[in-house]
C-alpha positions as a Markdown table, in Angstrom:
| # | Residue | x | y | z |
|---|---|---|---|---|
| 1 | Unk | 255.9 | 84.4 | -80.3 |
| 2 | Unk | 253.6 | 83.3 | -83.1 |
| 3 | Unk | 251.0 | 85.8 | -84.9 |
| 4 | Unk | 249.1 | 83.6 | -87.6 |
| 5 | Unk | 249.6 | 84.1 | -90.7 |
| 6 | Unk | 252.9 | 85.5 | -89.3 |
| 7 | Unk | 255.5 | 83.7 | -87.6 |
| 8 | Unk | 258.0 | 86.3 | -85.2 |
| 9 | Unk | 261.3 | 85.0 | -84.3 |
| 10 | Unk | 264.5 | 86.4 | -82.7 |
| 11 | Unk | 266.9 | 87.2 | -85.9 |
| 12 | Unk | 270.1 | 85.2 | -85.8 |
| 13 | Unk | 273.8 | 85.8 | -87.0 |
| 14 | Unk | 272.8 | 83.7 | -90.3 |
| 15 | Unk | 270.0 | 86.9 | -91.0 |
| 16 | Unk | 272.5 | 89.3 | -91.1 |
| 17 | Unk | 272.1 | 90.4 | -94.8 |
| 18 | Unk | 267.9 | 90.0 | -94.8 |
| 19 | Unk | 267.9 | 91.9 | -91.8 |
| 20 | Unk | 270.4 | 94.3 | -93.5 |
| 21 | Unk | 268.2 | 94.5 | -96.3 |
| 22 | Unk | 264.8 | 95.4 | -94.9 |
| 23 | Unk | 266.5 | 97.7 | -92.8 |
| 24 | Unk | 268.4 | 99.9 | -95.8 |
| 25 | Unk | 264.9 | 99.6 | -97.7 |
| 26 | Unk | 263.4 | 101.1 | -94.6 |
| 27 | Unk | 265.8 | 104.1 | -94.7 |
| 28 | Unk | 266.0 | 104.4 | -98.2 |
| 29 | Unk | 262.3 | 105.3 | -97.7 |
| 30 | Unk | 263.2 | 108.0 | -95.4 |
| 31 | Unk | 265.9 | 109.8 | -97.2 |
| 32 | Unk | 268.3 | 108.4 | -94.8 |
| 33 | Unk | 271.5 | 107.6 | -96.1 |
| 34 | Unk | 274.2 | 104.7 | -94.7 |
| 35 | Unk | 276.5 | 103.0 | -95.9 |
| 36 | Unk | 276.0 | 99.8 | -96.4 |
| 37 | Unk | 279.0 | 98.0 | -94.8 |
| 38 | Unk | 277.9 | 100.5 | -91.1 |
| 39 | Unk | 274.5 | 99.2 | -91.4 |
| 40 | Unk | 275.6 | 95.8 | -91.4 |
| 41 | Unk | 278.1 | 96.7 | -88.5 |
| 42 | Unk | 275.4 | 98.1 | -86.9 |
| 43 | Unk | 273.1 | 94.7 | -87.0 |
| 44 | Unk | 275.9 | 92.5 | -86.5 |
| 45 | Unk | 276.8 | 94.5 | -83.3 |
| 46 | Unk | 273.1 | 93.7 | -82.2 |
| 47 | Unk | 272.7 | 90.1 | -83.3 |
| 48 | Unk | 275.8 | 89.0 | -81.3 |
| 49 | Unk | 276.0 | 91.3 | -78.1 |
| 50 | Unk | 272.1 | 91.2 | -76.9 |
| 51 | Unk | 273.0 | 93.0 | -73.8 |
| 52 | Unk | 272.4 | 96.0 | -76.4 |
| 53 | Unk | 269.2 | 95.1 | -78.1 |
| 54 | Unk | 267.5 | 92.8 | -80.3 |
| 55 | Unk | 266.1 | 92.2 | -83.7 |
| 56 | Unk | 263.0 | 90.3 | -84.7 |
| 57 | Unk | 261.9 | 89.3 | -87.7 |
| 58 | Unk | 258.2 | 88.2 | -89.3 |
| 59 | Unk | 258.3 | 85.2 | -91.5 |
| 60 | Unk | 256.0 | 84.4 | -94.4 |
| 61 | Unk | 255.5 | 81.5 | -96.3 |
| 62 | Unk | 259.2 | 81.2 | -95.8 |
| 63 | Unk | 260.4 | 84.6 | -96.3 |
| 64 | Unk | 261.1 | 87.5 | -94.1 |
| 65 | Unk | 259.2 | 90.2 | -94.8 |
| 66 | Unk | 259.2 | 92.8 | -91.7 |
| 67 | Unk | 261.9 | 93.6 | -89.3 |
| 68 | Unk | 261.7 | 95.3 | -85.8 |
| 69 | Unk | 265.0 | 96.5 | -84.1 |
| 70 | Unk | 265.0 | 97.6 | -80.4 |
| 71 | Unk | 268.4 | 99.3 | -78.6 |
| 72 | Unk | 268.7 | 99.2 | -74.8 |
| 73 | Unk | 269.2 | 102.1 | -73.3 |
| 74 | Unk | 268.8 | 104.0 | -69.4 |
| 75 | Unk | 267.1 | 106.5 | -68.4 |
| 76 | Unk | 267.3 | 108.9 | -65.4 |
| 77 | Unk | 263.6 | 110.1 | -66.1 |
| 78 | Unk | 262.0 | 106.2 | -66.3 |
| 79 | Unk | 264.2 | 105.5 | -63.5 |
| 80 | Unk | 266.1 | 102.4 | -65.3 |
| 81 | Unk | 266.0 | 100.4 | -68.3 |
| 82 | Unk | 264.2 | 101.3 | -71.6 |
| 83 | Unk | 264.0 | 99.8 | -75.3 |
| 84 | Unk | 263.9 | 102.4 | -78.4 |
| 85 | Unk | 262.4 | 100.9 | -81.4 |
| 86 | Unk | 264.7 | 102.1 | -84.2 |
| 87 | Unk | 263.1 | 100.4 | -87.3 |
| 88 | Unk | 259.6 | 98.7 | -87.5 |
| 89 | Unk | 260.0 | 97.9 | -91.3 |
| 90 | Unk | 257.2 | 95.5 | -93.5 |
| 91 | Unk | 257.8 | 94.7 | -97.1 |
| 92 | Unk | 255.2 | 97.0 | -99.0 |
| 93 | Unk | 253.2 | 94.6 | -101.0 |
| 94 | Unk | 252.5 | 93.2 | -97.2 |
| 95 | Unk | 251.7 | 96.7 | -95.3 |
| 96 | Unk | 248.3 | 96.5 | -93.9 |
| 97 | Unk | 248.2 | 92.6 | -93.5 |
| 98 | Unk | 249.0 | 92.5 | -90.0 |
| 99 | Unk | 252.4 | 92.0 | -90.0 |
| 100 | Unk | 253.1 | 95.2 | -88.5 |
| 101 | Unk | 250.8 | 94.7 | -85.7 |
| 102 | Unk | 252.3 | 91.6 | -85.0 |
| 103 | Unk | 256.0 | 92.8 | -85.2 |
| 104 | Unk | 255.2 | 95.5 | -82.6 |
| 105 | Unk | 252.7 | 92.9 | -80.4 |
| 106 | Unk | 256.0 | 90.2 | -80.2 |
| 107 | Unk | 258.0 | 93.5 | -79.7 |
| 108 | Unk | 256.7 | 95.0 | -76.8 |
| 109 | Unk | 256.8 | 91.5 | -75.4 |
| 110 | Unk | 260.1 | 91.0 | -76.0 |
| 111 | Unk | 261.3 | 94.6 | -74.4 |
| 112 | Unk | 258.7 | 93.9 | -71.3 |
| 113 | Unk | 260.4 | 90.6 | -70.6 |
| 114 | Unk | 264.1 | 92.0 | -70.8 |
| 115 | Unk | 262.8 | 94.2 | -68.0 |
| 116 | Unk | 262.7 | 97.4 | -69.9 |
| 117 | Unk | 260.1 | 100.0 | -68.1 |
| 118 | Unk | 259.1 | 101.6 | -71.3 |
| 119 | Unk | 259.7 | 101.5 | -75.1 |
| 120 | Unk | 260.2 | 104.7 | -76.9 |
| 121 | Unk | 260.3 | 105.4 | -80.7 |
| 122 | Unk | 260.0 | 108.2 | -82.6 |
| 123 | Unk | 257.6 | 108.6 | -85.8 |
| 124 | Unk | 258.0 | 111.2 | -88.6 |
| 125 | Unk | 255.0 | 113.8 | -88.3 |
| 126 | Unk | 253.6 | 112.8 | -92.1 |
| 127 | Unk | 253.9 | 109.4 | -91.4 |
| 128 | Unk | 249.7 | 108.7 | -90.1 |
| 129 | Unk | 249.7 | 105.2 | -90.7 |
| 130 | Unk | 252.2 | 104.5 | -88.3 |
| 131 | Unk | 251.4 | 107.2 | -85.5 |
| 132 | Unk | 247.7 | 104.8 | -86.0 |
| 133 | Unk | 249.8 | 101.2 | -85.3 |
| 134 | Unk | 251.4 | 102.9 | -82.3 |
| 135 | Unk | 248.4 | 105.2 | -81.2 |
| 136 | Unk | 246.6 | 101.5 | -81.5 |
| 137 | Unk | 249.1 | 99.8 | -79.1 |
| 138 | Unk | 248.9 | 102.6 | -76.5 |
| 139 | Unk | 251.7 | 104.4 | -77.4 |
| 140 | Unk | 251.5 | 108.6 | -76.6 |
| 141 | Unk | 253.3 | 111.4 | -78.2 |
| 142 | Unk | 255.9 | 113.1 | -76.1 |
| 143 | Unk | 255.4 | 117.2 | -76.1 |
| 144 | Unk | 259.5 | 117.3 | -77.4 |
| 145 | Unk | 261.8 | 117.3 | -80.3 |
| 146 | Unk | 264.5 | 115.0 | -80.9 |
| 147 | Unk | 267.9 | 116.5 | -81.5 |
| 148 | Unk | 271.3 | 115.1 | -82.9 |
| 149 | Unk | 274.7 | 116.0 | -83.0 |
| 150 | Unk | 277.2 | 113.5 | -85.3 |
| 151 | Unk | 280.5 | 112.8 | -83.6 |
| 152 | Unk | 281.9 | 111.4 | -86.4 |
């Protein structure tokens, strides 16, 4: 699962608080606030049940510097299993060096090999740069909006 100059890996247990911290960076860019002890619940409840996901990571001369996490779901209209890519994060002084290209390459692999039919994601509308990366990878935009409601 190797993208030279970029090696991806699975995330382990011991990447808990790297992972943790590409991730809040990630959100913090988005105005999205967590607290940082859910977050970490959140990754931890990834890294060691993998029946709900996984988590890979993109090394660099010995540092990780991107992060890509995937939750399992099923779906009634793709008639089974499906991956959502919550985060694709890359360190800024990296962005545009290929390392998000390779996270969502190794990705799409990964989610293909658990057996997932399709992976979803969503992409804010002002963000052009990545609706290019996923464009690029054959990704389409779905004619909906996503809603929420917080149960707790």
């Amino acid at each position: 699962m190797s993208h030279d100059p970029f090696a991806i890996r699975p995330a382990i247990p011991a990447d808990l608080d790297v992972v943790s911290d590409l991730l809040e960076a990630q959100l913090r860019e988005h105005d999205i606030p967590i607290a940082r002890a859910d977050l970490e619940f959140a990754v931890d409840g990834v890294l060691r049940v993998p029946d709900r996901g996984f988590i890979l990571c993109a090394e660099h001369d010995g540092s990780v510097v991107g992060v890509s996490s995937v939750s399992f779901t099923w779906k009634v209209e793709r008639g089974g299993a499906v991956a959502w890519l919550d985060d694709l994060y890359v360190r800024p002084e990296l962005r545009n060096a290929g390392v998000g290209r390779a996270l969502l390459t190794a990705t799409v692999d990964q989610a293909r090999e658990a057996g997932c039919l399709a992976l979803e994601l969503e992409v804010e509308s002002s963000h052009t740069d990545a609706e290019r990366l996923y464009q690029r990878h054959g990704f389409e935009p779905l004619p909906r909006r996503r809603w929420t409601r917080f149960l707790r």
